[in-house]
Backbone of each chain as nested JSON, in Angstrom:
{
  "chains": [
    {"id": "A", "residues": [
      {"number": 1, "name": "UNK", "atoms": {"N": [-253.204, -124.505, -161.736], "CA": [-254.364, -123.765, -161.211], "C": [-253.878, -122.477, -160.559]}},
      {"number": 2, "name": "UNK", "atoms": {"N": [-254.08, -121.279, -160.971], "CA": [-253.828, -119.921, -160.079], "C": [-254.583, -119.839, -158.862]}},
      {"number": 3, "name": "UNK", "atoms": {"N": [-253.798, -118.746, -158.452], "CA": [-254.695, -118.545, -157.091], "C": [-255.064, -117.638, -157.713]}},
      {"number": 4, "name": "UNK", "atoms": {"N": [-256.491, -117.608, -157.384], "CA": [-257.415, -116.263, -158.048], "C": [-258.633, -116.441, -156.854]}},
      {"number": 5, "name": "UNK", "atoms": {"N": [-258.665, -114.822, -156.368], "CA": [-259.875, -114.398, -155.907], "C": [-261.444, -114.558, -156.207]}},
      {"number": 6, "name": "UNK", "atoms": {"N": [-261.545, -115.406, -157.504], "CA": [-263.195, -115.781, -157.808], "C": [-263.796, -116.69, -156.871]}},
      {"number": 7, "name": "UNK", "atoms": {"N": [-263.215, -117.265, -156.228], "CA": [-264.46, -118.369, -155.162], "C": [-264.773, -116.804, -154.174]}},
      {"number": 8, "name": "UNK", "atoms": {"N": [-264.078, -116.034, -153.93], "CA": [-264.336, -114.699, -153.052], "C": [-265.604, -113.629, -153.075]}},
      {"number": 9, "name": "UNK", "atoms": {"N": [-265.638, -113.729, -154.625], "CA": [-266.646, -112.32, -155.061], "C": [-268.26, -112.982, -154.634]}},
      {"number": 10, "name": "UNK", "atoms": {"N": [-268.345, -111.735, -153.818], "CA": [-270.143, -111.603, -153.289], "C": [-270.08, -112.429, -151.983]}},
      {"number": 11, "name": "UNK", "atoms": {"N": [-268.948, -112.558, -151.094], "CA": [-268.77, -112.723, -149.864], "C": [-267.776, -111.806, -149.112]}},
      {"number": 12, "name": "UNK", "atoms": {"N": [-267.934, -112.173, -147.861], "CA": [-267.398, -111.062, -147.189], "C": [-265.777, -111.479, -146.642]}},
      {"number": 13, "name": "UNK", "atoms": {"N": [-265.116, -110.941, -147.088], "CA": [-263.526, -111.14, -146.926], "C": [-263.323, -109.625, -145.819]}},
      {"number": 14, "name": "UNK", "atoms": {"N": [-261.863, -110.26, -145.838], "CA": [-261.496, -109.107, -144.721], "C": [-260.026, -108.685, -145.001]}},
      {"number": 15, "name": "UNK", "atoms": {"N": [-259.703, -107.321, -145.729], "CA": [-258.215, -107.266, -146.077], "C": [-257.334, -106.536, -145.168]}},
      {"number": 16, "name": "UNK", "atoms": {"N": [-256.1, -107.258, -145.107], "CA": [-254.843, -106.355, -144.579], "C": [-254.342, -105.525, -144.981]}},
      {"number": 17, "name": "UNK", "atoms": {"N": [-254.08, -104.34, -145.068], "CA": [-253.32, -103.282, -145.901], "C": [-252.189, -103.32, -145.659]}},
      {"number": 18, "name": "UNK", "atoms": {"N": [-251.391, -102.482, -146.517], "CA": [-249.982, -102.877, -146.36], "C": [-249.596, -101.845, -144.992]}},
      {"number": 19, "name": "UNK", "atoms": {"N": [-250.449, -100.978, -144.546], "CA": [-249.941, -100.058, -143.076], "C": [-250.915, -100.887, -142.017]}},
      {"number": 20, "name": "UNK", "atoms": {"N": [-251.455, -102.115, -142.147], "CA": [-251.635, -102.551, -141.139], "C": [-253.217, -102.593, -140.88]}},
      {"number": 21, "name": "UNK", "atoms": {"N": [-254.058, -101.962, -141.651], "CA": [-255.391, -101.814, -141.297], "C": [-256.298, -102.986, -141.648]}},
      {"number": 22, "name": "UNK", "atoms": {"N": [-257.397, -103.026, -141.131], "CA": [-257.93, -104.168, -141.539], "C": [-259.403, -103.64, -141.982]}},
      {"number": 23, "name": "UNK", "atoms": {"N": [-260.154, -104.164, -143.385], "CA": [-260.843, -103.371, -143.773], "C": [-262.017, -104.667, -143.967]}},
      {"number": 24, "name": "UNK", "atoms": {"N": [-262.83, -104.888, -143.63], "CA": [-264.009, -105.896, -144.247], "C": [-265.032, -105.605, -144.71]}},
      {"number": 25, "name": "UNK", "atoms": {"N": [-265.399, -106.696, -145.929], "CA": [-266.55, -106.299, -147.092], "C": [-267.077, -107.011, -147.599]}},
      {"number": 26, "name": "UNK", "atoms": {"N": [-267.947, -106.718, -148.585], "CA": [-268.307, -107.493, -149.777], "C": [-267.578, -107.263, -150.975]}},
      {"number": 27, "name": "UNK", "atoms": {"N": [-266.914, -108.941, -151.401], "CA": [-266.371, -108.338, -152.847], "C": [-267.019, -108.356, -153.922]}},
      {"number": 28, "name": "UNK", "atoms": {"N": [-266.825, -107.355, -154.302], "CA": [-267.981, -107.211, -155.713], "C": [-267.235, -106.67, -156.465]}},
      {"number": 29, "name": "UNK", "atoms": {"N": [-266.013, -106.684, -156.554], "CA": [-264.99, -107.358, -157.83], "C": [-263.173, -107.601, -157.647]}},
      {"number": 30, "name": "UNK", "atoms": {"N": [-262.263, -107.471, -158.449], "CA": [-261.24, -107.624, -158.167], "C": [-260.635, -107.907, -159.529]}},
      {"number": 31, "name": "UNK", "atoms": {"N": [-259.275, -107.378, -159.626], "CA": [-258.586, -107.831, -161.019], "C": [-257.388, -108.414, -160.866]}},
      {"number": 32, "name": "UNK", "atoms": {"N": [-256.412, -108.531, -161.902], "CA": [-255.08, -109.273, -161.373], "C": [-254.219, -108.767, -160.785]}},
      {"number": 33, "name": "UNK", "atoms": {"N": [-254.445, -107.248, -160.302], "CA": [-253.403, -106.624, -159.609], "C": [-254.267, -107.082, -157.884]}},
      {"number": 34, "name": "UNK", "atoms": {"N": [-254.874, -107.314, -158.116], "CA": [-255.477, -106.954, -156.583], "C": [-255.681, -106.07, -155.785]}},
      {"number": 35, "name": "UNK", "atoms": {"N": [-256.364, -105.172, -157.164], "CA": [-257.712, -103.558, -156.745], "C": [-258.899, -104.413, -156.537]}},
      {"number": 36, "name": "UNK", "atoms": {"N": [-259.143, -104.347, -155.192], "CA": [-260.795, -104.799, -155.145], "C": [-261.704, -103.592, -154.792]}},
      {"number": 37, "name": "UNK", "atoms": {"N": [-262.901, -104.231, -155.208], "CA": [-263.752, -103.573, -155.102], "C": [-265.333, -104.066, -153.599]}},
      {"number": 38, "name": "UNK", "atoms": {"N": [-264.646, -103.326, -152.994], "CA": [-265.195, -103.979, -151.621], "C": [-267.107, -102.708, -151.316]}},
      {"number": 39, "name": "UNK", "atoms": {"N": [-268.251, -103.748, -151.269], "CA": [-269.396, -103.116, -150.728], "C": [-269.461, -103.32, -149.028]}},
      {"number": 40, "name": "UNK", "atoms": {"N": [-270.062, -102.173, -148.416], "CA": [-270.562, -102.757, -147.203], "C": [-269.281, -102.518, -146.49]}},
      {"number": 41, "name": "UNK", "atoms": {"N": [-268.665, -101.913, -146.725], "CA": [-266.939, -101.778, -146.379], "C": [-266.722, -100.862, -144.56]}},
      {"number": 42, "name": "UNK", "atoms": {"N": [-266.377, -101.902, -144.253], "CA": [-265.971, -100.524, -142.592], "C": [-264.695, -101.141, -142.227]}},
      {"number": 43, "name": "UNK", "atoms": {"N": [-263.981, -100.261, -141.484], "CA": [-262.672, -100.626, -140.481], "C": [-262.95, -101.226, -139.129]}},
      {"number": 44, "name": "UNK", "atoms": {"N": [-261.915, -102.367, -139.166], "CA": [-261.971, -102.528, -137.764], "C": [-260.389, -101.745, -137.339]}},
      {"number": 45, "name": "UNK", "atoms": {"N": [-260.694, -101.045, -136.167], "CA": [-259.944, -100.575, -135.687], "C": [-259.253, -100.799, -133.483]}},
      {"number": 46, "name": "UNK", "atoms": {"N": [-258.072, -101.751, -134.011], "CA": [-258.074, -101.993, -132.694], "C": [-256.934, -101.322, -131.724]}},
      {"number": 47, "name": "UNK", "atoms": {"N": [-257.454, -101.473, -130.594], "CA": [-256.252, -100.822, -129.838], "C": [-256.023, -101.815, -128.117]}},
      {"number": 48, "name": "UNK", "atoms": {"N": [-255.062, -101.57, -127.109], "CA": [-255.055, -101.974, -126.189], "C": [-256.295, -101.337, -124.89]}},
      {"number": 49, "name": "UNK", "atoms": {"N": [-256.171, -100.088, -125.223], "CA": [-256.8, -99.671, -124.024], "C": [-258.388, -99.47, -124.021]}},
      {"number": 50, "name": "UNK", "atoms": {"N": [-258.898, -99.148, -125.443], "CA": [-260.249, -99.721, -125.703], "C": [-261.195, -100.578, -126.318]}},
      {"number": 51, "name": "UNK", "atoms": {"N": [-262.236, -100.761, -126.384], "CA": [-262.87, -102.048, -127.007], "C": [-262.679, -101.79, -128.624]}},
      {"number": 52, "name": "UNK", "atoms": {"N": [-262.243, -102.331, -130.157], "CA": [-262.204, -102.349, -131.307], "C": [-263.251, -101.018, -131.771]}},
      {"number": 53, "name": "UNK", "atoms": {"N": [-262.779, -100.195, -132.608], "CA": [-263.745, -99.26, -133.404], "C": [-263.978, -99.587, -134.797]}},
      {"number": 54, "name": "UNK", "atoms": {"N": [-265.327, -99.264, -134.925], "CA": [-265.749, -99.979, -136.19], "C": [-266.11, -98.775, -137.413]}},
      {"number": 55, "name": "UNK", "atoms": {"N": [-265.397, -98.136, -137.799], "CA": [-265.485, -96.922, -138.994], "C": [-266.048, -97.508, -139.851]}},
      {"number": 56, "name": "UNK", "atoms": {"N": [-267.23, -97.176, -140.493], "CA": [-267.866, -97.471, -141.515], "C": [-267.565, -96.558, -142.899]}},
      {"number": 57, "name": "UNK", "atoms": {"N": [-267.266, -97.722, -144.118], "CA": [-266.886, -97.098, -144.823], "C": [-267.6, -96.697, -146.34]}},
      {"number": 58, "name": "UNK", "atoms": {"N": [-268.583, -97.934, -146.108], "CA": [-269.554, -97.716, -147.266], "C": [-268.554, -98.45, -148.757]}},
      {"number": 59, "name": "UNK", "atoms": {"N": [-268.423, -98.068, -149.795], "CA": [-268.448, -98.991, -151.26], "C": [-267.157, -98.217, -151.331]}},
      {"number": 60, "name": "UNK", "atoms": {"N": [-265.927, -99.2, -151.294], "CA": [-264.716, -98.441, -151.481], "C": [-263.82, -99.209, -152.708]}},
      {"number": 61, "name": "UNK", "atoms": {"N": [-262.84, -98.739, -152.872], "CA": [-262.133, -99.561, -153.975], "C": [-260.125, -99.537, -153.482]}},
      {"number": 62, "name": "UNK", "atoms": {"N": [-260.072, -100.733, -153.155], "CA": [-258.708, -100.771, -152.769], "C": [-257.525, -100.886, -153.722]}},
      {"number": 63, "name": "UNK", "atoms": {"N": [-256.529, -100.202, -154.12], "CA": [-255.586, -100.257, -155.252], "C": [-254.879, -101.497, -154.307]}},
      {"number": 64, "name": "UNK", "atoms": {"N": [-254.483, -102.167, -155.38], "CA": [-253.295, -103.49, -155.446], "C": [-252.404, -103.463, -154.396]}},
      {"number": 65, "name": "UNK", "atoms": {"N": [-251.879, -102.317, -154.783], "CA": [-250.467, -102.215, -153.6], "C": [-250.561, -102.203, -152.684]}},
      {"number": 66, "name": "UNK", "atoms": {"N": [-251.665, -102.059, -152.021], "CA": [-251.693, -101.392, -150.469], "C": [-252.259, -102.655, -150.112]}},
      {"number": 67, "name": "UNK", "atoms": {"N": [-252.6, -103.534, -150.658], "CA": [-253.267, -104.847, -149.78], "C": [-252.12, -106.166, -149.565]}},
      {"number": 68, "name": "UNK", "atoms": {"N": [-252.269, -106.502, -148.799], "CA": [-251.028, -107.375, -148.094], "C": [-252.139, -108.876, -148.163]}},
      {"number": 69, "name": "UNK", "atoms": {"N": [-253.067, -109.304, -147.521], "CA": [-253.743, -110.324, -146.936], "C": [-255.323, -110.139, -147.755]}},
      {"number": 70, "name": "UNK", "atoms": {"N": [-255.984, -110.589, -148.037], "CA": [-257.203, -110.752, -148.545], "C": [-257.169, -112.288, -147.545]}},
      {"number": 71, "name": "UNK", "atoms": {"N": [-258.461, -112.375, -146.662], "CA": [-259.095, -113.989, -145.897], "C": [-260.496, -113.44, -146.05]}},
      {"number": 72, "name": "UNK", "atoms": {"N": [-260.909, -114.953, -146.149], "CA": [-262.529, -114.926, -146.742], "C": [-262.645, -115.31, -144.858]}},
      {"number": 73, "name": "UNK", "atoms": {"N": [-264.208, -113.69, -144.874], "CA": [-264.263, -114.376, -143.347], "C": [-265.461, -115.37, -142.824]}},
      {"number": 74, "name": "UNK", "atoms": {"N": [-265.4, -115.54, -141.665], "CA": [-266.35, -117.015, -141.501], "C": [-267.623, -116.218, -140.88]}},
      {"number": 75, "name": "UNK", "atoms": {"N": [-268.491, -117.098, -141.0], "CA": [-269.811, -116.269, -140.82], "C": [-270.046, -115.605, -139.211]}},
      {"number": 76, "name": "UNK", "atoms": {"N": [-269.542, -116.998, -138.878], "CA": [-269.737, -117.008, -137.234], "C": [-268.818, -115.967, -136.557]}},
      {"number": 77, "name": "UNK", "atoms": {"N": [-267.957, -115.722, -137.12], "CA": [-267.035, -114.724, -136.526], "C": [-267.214, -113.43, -135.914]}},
      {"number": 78, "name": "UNK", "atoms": {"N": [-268.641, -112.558, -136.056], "CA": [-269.27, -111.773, -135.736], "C": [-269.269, -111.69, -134.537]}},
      {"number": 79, "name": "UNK", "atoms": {"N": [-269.498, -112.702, -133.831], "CA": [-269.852, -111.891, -132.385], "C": [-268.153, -111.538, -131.377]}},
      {"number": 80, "name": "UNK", "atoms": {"N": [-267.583, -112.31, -131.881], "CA": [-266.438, -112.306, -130.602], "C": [-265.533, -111.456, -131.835]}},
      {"number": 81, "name": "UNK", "atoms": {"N": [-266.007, -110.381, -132.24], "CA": [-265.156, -108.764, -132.432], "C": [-265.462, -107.99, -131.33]}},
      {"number": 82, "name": "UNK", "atoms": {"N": [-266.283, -108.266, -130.435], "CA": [-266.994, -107.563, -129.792], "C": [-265.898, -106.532, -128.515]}},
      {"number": 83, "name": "UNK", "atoms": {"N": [-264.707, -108.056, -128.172], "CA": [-264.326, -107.344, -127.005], "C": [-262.58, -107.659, -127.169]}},
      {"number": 84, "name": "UNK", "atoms": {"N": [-262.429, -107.819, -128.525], "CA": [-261.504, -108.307, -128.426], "C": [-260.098, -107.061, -128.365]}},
      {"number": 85, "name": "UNK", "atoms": {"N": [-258.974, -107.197, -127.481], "CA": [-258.082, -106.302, -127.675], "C": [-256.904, -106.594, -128.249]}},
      {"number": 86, "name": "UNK", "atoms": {"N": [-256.166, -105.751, -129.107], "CA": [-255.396, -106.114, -129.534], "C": [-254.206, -104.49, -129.942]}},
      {"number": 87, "name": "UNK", "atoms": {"N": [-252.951, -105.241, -129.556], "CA": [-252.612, -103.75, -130.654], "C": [-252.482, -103.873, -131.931]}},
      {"number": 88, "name": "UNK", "atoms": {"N": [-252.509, -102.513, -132.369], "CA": [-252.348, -102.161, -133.583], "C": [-251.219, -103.339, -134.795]}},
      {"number": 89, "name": "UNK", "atoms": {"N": [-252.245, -103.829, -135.625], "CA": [-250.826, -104.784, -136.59], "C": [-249.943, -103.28, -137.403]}},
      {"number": 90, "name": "UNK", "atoms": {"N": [-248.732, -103.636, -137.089], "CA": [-247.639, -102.761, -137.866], "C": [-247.36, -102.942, -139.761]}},
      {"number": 91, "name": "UNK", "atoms": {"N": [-247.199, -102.111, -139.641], "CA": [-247.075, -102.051, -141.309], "C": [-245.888, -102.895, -141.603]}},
      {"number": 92, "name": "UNK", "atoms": {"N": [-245.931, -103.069, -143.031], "CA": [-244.717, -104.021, -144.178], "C": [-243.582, -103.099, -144.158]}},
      {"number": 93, "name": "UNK", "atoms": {"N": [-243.059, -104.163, -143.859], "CA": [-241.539, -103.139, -143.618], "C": [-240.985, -103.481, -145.275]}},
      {"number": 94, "name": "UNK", "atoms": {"N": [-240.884, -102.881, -146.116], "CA": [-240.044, -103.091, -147.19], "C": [-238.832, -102.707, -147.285]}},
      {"number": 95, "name": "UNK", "atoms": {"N": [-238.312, -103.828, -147.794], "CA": [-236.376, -103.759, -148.195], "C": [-236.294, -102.926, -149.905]}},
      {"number": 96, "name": "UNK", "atoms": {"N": [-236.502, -101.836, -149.445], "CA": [-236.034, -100.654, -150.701], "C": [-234.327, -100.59, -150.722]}},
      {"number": 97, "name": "UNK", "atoms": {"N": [-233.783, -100.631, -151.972], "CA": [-232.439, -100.616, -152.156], "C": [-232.327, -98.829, -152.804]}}
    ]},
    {"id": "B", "residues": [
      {"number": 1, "name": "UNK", "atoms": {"N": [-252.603, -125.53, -150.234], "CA": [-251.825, -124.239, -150.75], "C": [-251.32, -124.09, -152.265]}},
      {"number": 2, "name": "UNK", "atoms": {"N": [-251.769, -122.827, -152.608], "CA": [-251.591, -122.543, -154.441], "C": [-250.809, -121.362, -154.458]}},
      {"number": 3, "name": "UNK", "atoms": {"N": [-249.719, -121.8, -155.474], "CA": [-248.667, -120.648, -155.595], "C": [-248.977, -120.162, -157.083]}},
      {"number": 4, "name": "UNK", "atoms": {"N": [-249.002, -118.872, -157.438], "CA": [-248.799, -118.687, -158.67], "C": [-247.288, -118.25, -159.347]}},
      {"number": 5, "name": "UNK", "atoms": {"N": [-247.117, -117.678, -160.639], "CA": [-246.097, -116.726, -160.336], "C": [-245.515, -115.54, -160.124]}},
      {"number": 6, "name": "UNK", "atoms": {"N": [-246.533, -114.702, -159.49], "CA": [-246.084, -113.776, -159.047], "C": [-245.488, -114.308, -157.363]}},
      {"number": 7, "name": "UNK", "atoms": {"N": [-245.617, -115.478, -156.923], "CA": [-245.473, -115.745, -155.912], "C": [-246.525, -115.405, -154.89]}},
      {"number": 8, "name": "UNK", "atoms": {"N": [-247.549, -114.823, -155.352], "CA": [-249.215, -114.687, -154.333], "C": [-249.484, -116.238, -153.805]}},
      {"number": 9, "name": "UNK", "atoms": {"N": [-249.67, -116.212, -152.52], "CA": [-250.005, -117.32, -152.048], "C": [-251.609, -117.606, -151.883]}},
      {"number": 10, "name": "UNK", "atoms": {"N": [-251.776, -118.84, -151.581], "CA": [-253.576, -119.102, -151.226], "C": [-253.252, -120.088, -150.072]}},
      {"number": 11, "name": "UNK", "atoms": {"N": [-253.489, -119.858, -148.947], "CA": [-253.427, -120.553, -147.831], "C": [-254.541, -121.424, -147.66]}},
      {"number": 12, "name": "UNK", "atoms": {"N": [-254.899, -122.693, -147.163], "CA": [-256.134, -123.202, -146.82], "C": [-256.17, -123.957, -145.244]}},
      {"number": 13, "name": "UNK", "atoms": {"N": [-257.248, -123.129, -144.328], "CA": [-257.172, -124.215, -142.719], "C": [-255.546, -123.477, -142.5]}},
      {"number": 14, "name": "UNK", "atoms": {"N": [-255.585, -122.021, -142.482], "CA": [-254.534, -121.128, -141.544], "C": [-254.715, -121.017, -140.108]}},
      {"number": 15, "name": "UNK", "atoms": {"N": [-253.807, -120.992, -139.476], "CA": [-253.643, -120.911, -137.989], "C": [-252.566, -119.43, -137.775]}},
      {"number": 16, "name": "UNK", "atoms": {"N": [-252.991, -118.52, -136.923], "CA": [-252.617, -117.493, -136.679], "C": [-250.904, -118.123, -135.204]}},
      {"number": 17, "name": "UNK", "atoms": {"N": [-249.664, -117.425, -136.009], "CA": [-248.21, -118.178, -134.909], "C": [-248.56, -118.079, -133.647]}},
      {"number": 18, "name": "UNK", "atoms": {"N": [-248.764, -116.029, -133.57], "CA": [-248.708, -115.424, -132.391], "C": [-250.234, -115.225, -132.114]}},
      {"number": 19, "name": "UNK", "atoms": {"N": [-251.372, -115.784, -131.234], "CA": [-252.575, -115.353, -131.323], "C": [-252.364, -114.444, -130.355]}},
      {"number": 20, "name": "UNK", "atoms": {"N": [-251.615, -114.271, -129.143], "CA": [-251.742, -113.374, -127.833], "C": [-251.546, -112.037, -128.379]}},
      {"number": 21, "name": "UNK", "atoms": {"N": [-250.353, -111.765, -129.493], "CA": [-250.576, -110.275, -129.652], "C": [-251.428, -110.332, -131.065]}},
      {"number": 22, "name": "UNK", "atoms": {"N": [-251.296, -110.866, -131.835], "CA": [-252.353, -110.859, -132.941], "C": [-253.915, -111.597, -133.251]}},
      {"number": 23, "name": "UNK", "atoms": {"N": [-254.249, -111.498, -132.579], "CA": [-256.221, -112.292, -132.165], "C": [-256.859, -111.717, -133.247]}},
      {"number": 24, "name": "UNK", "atoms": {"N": [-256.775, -110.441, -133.996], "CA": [-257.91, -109.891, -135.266], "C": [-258.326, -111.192, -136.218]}},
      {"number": 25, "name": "UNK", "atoms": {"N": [-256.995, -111.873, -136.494], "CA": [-257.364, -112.492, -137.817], "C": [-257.522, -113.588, -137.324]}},
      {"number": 26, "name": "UNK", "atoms": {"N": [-257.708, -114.72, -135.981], "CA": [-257.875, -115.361, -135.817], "C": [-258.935, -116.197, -136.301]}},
      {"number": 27, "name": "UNK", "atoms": {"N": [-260.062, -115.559, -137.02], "CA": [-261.065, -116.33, -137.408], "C": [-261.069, -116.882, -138.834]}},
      {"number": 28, "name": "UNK", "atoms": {"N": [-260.195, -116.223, -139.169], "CA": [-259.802, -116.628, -140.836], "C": [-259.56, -118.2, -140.758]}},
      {"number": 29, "name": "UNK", "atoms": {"N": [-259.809, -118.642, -141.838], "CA": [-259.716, -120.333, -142.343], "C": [-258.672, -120.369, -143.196]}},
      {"number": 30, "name": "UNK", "atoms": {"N": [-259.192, -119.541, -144.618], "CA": [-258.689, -119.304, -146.376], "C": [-258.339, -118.369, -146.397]}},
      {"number": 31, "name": "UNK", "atoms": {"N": [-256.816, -117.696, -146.398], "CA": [-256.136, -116.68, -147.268], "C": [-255.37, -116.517, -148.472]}},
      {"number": 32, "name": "UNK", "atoms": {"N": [-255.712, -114.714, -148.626], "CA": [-254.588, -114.858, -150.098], "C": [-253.635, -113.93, -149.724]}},
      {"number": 33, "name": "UNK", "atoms": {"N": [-252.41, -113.882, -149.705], "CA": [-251.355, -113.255, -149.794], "C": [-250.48, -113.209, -150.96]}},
      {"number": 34, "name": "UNK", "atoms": {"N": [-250.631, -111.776, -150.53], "CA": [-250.16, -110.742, -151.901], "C": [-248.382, -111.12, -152.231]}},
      {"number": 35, "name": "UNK", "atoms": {"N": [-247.894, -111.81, -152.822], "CA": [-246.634, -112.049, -153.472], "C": [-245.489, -111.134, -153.296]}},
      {"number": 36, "name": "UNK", "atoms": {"N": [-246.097, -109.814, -153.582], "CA": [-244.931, -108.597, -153.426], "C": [-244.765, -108.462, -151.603]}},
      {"number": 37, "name": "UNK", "atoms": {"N": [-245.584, -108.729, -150.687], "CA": [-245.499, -108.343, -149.09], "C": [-245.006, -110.147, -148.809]}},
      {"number": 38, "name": "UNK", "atoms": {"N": [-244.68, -110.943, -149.806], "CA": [-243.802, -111.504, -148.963], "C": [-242.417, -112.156, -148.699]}},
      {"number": 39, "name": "UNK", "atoms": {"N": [-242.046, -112.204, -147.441], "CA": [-240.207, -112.244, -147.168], "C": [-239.514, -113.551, -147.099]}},
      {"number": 40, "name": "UNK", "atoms": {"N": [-240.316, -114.273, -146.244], "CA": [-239.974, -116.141, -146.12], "C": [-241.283, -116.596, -146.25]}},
      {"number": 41, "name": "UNK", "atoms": {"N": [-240.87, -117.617, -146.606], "CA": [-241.645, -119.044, -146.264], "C": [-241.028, -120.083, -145.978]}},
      {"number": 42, "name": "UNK", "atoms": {"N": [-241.55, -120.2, -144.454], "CA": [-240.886, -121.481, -144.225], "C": [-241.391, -122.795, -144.25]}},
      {"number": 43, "name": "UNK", "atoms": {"N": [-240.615, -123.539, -144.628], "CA": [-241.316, -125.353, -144.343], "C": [-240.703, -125.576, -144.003]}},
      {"number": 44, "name": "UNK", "atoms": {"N": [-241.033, -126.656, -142.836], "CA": [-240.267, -127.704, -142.233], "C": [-239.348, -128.71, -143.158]}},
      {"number": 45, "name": "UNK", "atoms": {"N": [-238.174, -128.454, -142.783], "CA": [-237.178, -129.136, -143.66], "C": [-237.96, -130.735, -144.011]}},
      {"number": 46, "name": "UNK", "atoms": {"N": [-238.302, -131.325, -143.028], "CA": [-238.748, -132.487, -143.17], "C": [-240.04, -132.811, -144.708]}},
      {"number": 47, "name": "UNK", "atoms": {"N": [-240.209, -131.469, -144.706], "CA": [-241.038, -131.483, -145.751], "C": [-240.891, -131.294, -147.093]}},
      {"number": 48, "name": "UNK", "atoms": {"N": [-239.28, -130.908, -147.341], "CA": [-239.041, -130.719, -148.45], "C": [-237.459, -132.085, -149.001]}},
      {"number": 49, "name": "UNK", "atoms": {"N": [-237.916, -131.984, -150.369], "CA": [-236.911, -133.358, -150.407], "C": [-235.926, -132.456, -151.769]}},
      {"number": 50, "name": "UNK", "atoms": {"N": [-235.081, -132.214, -150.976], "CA": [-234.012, -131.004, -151.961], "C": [-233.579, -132.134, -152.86]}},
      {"number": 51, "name": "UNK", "atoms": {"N": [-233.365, -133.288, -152.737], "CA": [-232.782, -133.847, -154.152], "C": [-233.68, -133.498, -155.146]}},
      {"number": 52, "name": "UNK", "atoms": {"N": [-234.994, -134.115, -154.523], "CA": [-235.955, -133.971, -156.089], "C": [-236.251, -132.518, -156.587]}},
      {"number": 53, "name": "UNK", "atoms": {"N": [-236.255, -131.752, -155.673], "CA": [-236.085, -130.504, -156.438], "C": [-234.924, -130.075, -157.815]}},
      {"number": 54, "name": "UNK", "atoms": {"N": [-234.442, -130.621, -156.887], "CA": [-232.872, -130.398, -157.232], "C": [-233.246, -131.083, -159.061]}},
      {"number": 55, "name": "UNK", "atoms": {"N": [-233.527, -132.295, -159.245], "CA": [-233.485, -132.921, -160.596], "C": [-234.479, -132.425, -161.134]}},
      {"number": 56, "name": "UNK", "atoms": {"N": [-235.509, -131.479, -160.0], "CA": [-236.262, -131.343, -161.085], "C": [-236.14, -130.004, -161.855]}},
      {"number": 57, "name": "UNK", "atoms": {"N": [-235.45, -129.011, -161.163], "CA": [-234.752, -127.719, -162.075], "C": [-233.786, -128.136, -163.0]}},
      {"number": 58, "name": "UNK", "atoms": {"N": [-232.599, -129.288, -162.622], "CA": [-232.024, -129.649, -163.563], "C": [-232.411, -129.734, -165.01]}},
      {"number": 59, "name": "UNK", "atoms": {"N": [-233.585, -130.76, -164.567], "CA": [-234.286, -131.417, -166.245], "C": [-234.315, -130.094, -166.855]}},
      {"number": 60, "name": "UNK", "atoms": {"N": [-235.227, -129.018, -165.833], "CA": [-236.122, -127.924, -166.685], "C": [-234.815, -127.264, -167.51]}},
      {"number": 61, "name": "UNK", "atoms": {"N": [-233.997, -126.836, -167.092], "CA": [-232.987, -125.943, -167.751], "C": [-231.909, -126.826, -168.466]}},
      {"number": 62, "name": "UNK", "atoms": {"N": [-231.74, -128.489, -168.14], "CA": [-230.597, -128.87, -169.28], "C": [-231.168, -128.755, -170.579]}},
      {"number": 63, "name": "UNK", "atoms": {"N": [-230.253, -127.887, -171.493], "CA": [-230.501, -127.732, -172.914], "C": [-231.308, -129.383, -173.328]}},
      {"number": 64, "name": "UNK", "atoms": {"N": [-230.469, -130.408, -173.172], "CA": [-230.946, -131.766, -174.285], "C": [-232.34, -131.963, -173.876]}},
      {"number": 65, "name": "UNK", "atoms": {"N": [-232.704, -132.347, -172.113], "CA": [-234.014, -132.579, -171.714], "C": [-235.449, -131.428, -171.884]}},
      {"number": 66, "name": "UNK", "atoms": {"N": [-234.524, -130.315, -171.888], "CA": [-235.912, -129.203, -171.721], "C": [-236.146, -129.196, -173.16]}},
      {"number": 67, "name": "UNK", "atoms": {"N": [-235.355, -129.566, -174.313], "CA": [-235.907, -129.259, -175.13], "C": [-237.114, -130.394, -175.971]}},
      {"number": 68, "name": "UNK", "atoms": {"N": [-236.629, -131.274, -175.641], "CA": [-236.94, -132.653, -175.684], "C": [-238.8, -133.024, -175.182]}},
      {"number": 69, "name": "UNK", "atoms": {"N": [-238.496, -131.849, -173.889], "CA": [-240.324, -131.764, -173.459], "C": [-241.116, -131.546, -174.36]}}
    ]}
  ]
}
């Protein structure tokens, strides 16, 4: 059995990029590289010293490479973004030879 | 948990190590991780039984048995 992103499409997941960002959406598609195609799309953007910023991004399309984490998110999870602080997740450190 | 082979993982009922500096993803249950971003995986030794591994790459690659499959 593969792992494949189809139980995912037309719910709202939430991806990691490979510099650390975290982007949540609707998937409304995806292929075997893992370019999705995210609706409804905004950033969460967190920091220590203020409450999370929420950049809205509208219908975006993520190339393969740059995504690290795809999690399907839970419904309930909505309210307690509200205050949460955090720093910044750091990017993939890759071992380039 | 489902491995393919690119090595992309599918996590199921994830728990975040560090929640104090990392809390974002805490609400996640089900992930997929991308194969190429990753470095280890660890299991608890207790969880893995290296003999049977062990016979079971054997079989796959001795010429008489693999061919025999």
């Amino acid at each position: 059995m593969a792992s494949t992103l189809s139980e995912w499409t037309s719910k709202n997941i939430t991806i990691l990029t490979c510099d650390g960002r975290l982007i949540t959406g609707t998937l409304l598609g995806y292929d075997q590289l893992q370019n999705l195609i995210l609706s409804k799309s905004y950033e969460m953007v967190y920091s220590i010293d203020v409450p999370p910023e929420k950049v809205e991004l509208g219908l975006s399309v993520v190339r393969g490479d740059n995504v690290a984490v795809v999690g399907e998110k839970e419904e309930e999870g909505g309210e307690e973004e509200g205050d949460v602080r955090a720093e910044p997740i750091g990017a993939i450190v890759q071992n380039v030879t | 948990m489902i491995v393919d082979q690119y090595l992309n993982i599918k996590l199921t009922n994830v728990s975040v190590v560090n929640k104090d500096k990392y809390p974002q993803l805490t609400s996640l249950k089900n992930c997929f991780i991308r194969g190429s971003v990753v470095r280890y995986v660890q299991i608890n030794p207790n969880d893995v039984d290296t003999e049977l591994l062990q016979d079971a790459t054997r079989k796959e690659y001795s010429p008489v048995a693999g061919g025999e499959k």
